[in-house]
N, C-alpha and C positions, 0 to 999 in steps of 0.2 A: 434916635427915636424912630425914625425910618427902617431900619435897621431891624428893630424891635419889631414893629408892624408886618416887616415881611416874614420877619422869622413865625411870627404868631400864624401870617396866612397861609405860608407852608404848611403848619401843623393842623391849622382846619382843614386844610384840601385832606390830610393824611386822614385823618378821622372822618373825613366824608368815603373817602375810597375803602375804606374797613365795613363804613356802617353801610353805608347803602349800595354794595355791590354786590349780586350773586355771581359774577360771572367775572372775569380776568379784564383789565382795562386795555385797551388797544395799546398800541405803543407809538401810534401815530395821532394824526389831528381826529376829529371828529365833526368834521365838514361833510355834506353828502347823505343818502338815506343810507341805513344801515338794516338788516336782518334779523329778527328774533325768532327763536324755536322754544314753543312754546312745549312740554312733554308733561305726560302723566304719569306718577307714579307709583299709585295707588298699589296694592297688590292682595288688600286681603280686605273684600273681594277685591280681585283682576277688575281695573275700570279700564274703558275706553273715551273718547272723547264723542262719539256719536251723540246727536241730539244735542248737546251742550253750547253755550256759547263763551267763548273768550273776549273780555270786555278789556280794554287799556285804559289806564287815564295817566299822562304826560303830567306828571308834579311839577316838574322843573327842567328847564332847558338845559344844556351842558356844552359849555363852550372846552377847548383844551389849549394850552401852549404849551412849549418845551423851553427849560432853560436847562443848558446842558443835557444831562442825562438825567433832570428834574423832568416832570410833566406836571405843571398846574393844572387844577380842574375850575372851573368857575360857576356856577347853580343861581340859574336867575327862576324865579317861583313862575308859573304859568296861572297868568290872572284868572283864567276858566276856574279853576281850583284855590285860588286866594285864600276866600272866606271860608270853608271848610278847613282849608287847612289849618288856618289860624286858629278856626275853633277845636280842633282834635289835639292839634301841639299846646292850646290856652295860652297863646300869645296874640298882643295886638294886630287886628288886620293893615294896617300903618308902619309892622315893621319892615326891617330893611331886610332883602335879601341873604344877607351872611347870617339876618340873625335867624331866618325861618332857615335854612342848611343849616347852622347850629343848633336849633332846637330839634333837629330831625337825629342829628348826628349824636345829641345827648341820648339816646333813646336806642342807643346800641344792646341792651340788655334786654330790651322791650320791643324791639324793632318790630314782633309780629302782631302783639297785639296793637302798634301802631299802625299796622299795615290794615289790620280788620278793623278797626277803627274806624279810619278813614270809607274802607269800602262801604259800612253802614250809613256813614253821615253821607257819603252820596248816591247810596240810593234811598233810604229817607228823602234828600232833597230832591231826589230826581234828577242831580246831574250830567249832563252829557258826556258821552264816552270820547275819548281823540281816535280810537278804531278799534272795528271790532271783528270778530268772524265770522258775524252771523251764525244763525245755528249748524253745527258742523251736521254733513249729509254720511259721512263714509267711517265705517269702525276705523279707527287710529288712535294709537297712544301721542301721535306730537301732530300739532299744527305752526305753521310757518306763516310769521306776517313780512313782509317785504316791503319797502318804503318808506320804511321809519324815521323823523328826523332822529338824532342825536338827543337823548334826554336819558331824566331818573323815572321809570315806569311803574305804574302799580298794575298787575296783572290779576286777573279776577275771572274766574268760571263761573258763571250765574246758577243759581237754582240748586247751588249743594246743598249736600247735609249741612254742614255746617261753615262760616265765614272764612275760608284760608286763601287769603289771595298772599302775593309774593311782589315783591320789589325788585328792581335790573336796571343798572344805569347801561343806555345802549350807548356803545357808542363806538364800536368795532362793524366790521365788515361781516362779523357772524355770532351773535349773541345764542345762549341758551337758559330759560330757566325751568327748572323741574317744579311743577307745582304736585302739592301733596294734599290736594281738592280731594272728598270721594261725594260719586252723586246719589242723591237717594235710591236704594231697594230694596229688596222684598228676598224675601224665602221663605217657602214652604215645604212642610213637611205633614208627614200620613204618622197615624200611631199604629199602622200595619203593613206588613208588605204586600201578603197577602194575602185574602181574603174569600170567605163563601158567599154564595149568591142570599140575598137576606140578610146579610151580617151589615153594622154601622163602623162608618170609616171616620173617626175624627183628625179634621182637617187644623195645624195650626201656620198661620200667617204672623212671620216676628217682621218686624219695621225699628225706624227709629224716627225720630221725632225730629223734622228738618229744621233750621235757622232759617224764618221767614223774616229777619231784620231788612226793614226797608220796604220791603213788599206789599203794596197795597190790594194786592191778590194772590193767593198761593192756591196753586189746584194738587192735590196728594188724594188720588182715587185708587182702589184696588180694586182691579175682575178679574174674576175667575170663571171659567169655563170647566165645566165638564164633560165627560167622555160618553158614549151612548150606555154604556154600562153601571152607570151613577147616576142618583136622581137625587137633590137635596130633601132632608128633611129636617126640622126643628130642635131636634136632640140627639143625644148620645142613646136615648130610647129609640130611636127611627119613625116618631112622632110625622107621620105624613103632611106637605103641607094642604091647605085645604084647597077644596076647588076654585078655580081662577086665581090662587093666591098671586101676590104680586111683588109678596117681601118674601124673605124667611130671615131668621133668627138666626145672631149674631154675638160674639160673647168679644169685648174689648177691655186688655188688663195691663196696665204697664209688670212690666218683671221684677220691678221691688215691691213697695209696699204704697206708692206712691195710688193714689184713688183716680181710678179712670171711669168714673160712671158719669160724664159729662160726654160721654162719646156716646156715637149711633149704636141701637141697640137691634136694629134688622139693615138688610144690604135689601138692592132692589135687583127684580125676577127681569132679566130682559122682556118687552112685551112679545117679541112672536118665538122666543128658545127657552122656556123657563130652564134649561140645562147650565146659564150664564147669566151671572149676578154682578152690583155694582157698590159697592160700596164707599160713599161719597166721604173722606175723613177732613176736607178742607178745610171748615170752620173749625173743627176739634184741634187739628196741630196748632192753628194761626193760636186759638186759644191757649194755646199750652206750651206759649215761650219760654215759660220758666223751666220747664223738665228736659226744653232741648237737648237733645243727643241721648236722649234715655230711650231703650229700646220696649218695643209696644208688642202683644201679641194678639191676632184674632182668631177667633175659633169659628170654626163651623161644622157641618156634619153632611156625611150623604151614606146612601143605600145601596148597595151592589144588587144591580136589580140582574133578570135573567138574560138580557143583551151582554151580560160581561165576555170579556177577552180575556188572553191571555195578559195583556200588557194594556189596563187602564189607565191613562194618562192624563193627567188633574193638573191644569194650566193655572198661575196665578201670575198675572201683570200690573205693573203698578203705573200708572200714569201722573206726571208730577210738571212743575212748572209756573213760572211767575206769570207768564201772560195765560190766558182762557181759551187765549183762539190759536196759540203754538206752544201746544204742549209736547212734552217728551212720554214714551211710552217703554218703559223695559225692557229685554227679551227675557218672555216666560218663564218662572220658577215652575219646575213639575214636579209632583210626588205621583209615583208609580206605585196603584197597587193590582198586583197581581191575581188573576182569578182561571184557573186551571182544567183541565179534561181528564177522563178517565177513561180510555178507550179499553176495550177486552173483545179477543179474539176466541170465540166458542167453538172449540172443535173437537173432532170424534179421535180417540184415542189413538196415535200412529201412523194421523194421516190429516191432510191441508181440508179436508169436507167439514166446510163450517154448517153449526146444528143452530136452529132454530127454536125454541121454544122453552129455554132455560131462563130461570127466576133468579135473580141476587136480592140482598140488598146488602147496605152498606154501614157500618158503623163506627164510632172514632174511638173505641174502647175492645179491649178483649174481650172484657168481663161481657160487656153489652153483646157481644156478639156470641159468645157463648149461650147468654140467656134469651137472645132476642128481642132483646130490650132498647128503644130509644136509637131506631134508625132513623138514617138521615131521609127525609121527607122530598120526595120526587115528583114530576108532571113531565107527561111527552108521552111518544109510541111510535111505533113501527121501526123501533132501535135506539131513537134518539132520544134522550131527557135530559132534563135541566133540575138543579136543585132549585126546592120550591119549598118553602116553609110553611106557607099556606095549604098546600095540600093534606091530602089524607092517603097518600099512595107512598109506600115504602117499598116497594117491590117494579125492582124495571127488568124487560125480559127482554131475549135475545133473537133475530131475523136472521134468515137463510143471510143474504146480503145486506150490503150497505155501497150501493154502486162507487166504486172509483174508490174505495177505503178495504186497507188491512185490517178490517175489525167489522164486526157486526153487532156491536153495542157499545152505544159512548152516551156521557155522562158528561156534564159540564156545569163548573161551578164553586168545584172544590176550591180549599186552601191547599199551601204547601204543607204538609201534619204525615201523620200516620192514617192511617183508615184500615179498615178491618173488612173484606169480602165473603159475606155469606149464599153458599147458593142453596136458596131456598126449595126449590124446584127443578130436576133433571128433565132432561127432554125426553119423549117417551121413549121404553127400551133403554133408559141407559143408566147407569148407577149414579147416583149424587154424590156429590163432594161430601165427605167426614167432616174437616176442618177447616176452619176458617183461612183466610191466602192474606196475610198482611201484604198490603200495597202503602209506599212511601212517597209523599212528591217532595221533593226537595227545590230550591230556585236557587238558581246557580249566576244568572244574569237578569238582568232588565225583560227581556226577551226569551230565556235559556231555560230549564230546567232537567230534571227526572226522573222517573219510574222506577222504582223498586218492587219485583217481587219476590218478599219473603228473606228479602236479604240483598237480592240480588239485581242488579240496575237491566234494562229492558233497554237496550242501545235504541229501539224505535218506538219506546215512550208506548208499547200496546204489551198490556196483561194476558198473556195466555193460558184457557184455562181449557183443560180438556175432560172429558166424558168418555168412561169406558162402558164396555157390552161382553159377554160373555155368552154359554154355551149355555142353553137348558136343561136345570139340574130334573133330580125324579122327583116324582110323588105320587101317591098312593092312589089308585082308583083311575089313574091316568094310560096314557100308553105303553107306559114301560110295564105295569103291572097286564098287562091283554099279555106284552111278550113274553113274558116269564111263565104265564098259563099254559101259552099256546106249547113253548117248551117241554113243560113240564109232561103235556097233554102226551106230547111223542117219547118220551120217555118211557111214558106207562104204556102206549104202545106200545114200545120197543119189545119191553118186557116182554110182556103178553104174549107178543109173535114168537120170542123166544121160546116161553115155557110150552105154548102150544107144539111148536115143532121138535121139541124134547120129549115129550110125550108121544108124536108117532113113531119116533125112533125106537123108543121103547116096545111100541104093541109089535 
């Protein structure tokens, strides 16, 4: 019977060594602290461990001996954790030892959803940790706890998307487990790249819907900033917001079919930048435990006003976290859209003497430009303009200079497209353009683009257009006709003289 009994406790130490270890058992005693590394392995997105915290809770102590080249393990429950565990395993809190290590060790098939189990019922109860890492300061994919006794661990990153904590009997000189945690975020994306001044950019914000199990507060806020070349408005019409407004409108959908009109329906105007908004989603997730891990998306919209760049940059961060007063913050999701120049160099046929006083305008069509129809709408002077929808000026003209510039007319505002260059007006004395100059912008980078004229790329992104002058032709009544008189005049002189002195010859 003896006999029996040990053979039996062999074989549970063996089923505890299968079920509850991530990592390789030492080969020695497990006397002394030992070392855990803790790693992240998230990768799509790439996490880091910044902001987060690593919680422990010590299930069970872990004594070892060696018989032979046998190693017994022995798992005594750690009373901190008792009554949880009993209720997650639904065995009595009165049982023995071997029998909570055997109901853990039945649970080999289930191991993780006993793992997340557990993690919910104690933060539900409010639990204390055996050690933690406080919130991590420095981007890393692995943190290192040192001091550890000897035990079966449950490892837990607070505040993810969703419950994945991991299990590790330590009990070696250098433990490792991989947790497969990812923390909440965000991305944004533009439905353009890029864009003309006056044109509406819609902005959308995907998320996903965290595991607030246990959490008696969860903070899940999204702001966004914008660039000085964007100004929010209320629609995909460009719907202005009103004076002193303090919200703007908001559109919140999950991506199936699931109904999300229980969510905020405007985000809030910072009070001194209305350029950066807030949108508080905290009550809505905590609401909407059931859809967990379903992904969400927000819409909003803005205006490319006449401050645009070449590289507008539309910040979105998401701020997230169980406690109110230490919260975690993202780094920035951006959607870049682009808004471009149109620089042209006016010069006299053959030579660097930039002319002053030539008219374009500019149109996104051939056809248009052929007929002069449905030019793009301008405002500025003295060389410089900005598209401007608002205006009533479709005509921008050309300056002797433009100090410190290869050009002495620029345009700002465009998109990347085609465009069609009409010059409406020559500078005087010089012949006007025939045909229209296709100019092309293309966007090659973030930052990069360029210039085409007529086919052909402009390595310094400036359109040169030239104006010829010629010789003045005749006409009639003018001075060419006085020369031809006067000509003619000595001719019939000529004569005359002639025939007169033929005639004294004669007498």
């Amino acid at each position: 019977m003896k006999r029996m009994k040990k053979i039996m406790a062999l074989m549970l130490a063996a089923i505890m060594m299968m079920a509850m270890s991530v990592t390789a058992f030492a080969a020695e005693g497990a006397t002394g602290t030992h070392t855990l590394t803790v790693n992240v392995k998230s990768t799509s997105p790439a996490q880091d461990l910044k902001g987060q915290t690593i919680n422990l809770y010590k299930l069970f102590d872990v004594t070892e001996s060696k018989s032979g080249e046998t190693t017994n393990y022995a798992y005594t429950v750690n009373n901190t954790y008792k009554a949880a565990l009993a209720s997650v395993l639904n065995i009595s809190e009165t049982s023995k030892d071997e029998e909570f290590a055997k109901a853990v060790a039945d649970k080999t098939a289930t191991i993780q959803q006993f793992a997340n189990d557990f993690t919910a019922k104690a933060l539900t109860d409010n639990l204390g940790v055996t050690k933690t890492s406080g919130k991590i300061a420095e981007s890393n994919t692995s943190y290192e706890f040192t001091g550890l006794d000897a035990g079966y661990y449950l490892v837990y990153v607070t505040g993810g998307k969703e419950i994945q904590s991991s299990l590790v009997t330590v009990d070696a000189t250098t433990n490792t487990v991989n947790l497969k945690t990812e923390a909440p975020s965000i991305t944004k994306t533009a439905d353009k790249e890029t864009a003309e001044i006056g044109q509406v950019v819609t902005y959308t914000v995907t998320g996903t819907i965290p595991d607030t199990t246990g959490y008696a507060e969860y903070v899940y806020k999204i702001h966004d900033e914008l660039s000085a070349g964007l100004d929010f408005v209320n629609d995909a019409n460009g719907t202005a917001l009103g004076t002193g407004a303090t919200t703007v409108k908001v559109t919140v959908a999950f991506k199936d079919a699931t109904d999300a009109s229980t969510a905020p329906a405007e985000a809030t105007l910072d009070s001194t930048n209305n350029k950066k908004m807030s949108l508080d989603l905290s009550a809505w997730v905590k609401a909407n435990q059931t859809n967990k891990g379903k992904e969400f998306t927000v819409t909003y919209y803005a205006k490319v006003n006449k401050d645009a760049v070449v590289t507008n940059n539309n910040k979105a961060s998401l701020e997230y976290g169980n406690n109110p007063d230490d919260t975690t913050t993202t780094t920035p999701s951006e959607a870049k859209t682009n808004t471009y120049p149109l620089d042209i160099n006016k010069t006299k046929t053959g030579s660097d003497e930039k002319l002053a006083g030539a008219k374009f305008s500019l149109y996104t069509s051939v056809e248009d430009a052929k007929n002069g129809e449905n030019a793009i709408k301008v405002s500025g002077s003295n060389g410089n303009y900005v598209v401007d929808p608002a205006s009533t000026t479709t005509e921008f003209e050309s300056v002797k200079s433009i100090e410190g510039k290869g050009y002495n007319l620029h345009i700002n505002g465009l998109e990347a497209k085609d465009y069609w260059l009409v010059e409406t007006q020559a500078p005087e004395g010089f012949n006007k353009l025939t045909a229209p100059i296709k100019v092309t912008i293309t966007k090659t980078g973030d930052a990069e683009w360029t210039v085409s004229k007529d086919g052909t790329v402009e390595d310094d992104k400036i359109i040169d257009v030239e104006n010829s002058t010629g010789s003045l032709l005749p006409s009639t009544g003018g001075r060419g006709a006085i020369v031809f008189a006067v000509i003619a005049a000595l001719l019939v002189f000529g004569v005359a003289v002639s025939f007169i002195r033929d005639k004294r010859k004669e007498a």
